[in-house]
Rosetta silent file (secondary structure, phi, psi, omega in degrees, C-alpha in Angstrom):
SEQUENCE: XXXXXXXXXXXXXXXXXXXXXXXXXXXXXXXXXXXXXXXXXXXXXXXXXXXXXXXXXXXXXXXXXXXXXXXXXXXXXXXXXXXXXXXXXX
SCORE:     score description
SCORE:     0.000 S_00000001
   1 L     0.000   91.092  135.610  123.957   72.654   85.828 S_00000001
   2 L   -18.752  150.595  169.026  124.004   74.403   82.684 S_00000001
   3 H   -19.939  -71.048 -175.185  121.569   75.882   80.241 S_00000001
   4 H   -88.027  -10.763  161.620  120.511   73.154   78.411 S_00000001
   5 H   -57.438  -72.983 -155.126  120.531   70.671   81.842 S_00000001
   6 H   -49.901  -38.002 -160.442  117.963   73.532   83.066 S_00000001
   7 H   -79.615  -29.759 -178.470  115.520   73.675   80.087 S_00000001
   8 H   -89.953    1.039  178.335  115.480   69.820   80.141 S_00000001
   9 H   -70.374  -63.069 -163.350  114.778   69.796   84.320 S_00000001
  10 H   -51.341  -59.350  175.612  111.767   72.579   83.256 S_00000001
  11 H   -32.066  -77.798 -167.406  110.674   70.374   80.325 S_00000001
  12 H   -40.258  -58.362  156.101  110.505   67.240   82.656 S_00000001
  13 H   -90.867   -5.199  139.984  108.788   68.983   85.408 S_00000001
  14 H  -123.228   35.474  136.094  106.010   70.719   83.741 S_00000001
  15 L    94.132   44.484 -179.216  105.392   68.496   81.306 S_00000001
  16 L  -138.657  137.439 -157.202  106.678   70.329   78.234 S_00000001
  17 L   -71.676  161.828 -174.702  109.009   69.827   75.057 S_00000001
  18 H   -65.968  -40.134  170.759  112.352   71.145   75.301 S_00000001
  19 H   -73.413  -18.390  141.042  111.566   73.951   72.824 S_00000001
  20 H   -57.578  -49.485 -172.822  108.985   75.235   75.005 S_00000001
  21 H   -70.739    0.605 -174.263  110.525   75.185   77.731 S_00000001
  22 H  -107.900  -35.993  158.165  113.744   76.758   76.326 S_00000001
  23 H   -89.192   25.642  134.006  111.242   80.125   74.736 S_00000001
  24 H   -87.971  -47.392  144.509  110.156   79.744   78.099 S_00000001
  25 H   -46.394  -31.720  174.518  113.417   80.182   80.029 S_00000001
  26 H   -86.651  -34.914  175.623  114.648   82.609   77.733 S_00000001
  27 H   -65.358  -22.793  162.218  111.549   84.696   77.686 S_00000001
  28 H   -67.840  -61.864 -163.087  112.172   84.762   82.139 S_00000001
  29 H   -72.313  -19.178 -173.751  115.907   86.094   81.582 S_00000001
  30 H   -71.142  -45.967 -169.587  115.040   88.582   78.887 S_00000001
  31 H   -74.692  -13.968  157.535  112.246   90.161   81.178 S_00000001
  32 H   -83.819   -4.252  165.340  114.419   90.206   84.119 S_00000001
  33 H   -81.845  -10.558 -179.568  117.045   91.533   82.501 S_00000001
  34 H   -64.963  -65.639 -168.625  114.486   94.576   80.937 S_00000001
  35 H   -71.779   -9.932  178.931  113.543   94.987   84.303 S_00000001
  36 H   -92.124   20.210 -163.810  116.680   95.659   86.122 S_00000001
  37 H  -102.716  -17.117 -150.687  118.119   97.594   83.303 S_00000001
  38 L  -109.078  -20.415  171.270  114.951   99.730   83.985 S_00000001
  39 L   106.213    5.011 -166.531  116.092   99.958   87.686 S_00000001
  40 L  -106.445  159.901  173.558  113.553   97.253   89.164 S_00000001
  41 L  -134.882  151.537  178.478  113.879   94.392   91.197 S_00000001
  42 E  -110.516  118.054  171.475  112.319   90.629   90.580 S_00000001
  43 E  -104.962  118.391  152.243  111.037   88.919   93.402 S_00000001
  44 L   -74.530   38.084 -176.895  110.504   85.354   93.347 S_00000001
  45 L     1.492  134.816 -173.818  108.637   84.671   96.526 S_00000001
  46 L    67.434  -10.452 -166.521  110.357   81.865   98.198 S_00000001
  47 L  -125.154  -69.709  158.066  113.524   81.968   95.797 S_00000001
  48 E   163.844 -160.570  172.608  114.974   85.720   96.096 S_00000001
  49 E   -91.763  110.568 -155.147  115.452   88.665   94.813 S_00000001
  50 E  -115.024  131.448  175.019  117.584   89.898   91.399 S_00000001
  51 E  -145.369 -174.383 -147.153  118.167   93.467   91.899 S_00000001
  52 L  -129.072   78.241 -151.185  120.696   96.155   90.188 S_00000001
  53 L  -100.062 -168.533 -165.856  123.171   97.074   92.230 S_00000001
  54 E   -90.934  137.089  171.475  125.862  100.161   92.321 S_00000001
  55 E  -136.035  121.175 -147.663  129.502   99.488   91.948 S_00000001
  56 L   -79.647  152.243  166.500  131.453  102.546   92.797 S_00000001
  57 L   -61.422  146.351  172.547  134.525  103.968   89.916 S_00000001
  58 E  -158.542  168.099 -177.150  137.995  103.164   91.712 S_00000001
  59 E  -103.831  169.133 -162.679  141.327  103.197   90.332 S_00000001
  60 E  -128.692  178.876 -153.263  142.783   99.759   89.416 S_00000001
  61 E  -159.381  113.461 -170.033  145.949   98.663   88.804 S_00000001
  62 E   -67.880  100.186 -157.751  147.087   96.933   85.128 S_00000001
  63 L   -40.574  -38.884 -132.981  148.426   93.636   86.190 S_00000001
  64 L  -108.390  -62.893  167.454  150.893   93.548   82.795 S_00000001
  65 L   -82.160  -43.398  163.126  152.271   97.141   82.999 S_00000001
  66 L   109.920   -3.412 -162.526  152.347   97.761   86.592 S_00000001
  67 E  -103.223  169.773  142.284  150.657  101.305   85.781 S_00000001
  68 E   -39.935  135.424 -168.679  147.452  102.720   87.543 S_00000001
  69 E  -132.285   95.892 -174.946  143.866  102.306   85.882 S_00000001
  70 E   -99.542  124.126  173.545  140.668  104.181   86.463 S_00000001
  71 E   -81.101  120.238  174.897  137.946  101.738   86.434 S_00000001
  72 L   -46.248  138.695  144.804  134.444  103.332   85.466 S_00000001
  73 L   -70.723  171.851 -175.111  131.631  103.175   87.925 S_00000001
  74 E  -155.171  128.924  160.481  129.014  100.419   86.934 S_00000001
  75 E   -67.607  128.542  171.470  125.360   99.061   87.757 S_00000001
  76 L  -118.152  163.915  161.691  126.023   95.146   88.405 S_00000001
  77 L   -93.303  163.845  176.664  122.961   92.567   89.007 S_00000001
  78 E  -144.705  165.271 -149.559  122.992   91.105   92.317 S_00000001
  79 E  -159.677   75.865 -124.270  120.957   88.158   93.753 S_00000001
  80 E  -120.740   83.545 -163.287  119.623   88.337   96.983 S_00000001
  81 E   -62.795  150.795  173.053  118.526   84.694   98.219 S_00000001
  82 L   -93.088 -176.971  169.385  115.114   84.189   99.891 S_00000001
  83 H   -85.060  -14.037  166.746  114.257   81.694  102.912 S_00000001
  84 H   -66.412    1.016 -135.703  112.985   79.094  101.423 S_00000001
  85 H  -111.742  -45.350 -153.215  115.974   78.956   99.418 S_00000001
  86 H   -70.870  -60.951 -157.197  118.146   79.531  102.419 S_00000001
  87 H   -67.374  -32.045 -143.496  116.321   76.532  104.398 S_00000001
  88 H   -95.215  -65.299  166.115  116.477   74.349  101.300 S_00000001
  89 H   -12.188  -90.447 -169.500  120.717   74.446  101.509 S_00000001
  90 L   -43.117    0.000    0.000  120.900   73.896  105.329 S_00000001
């Protein structure tokens, strides 16, 4: 599913034009990304968890030259399923 597959699913099931629902979707992803840039985590009850996690610097190794690469640490998001979610798979 894709972008514009989700915003027409959202449309469909709460009863709203595609341009709402698309400043609606976009207006979820900005504020979760504000909050994890901020260090926060978004809970969805029933859904999961989007949290910010640590990815340590290591050195890395340039596929093209063959020479050694130090890779930066980095903050990554991560996405930490709940049980309904879990239950809903299985």
């Amino acid at each position: 599913m894709n972008k514009s597959e989700l915003i027409d699913a959202i449309a469909t099931s709460a009863d709203l034009s595609k341009a709402a629902a698309g400043r609606a979707l976009d207006g979820a992803m900005e504020a979760i990304k504000k909050s994890l840039k901020k260090g926060g985590i978004v809970t969805l009850v029933g859904f999961g968890s989007f949290y910010a996690g640590k990815r340590a610097a290591r050195t890395g190794r340039n596929p093209r030259t063959g020479e050694n690469i130090k890779i930066k640490a980095a903050k990554v998001p991560k996405f930490r399923p709940g049980k309904a979610l879990k239950d809903a798979l299985n």
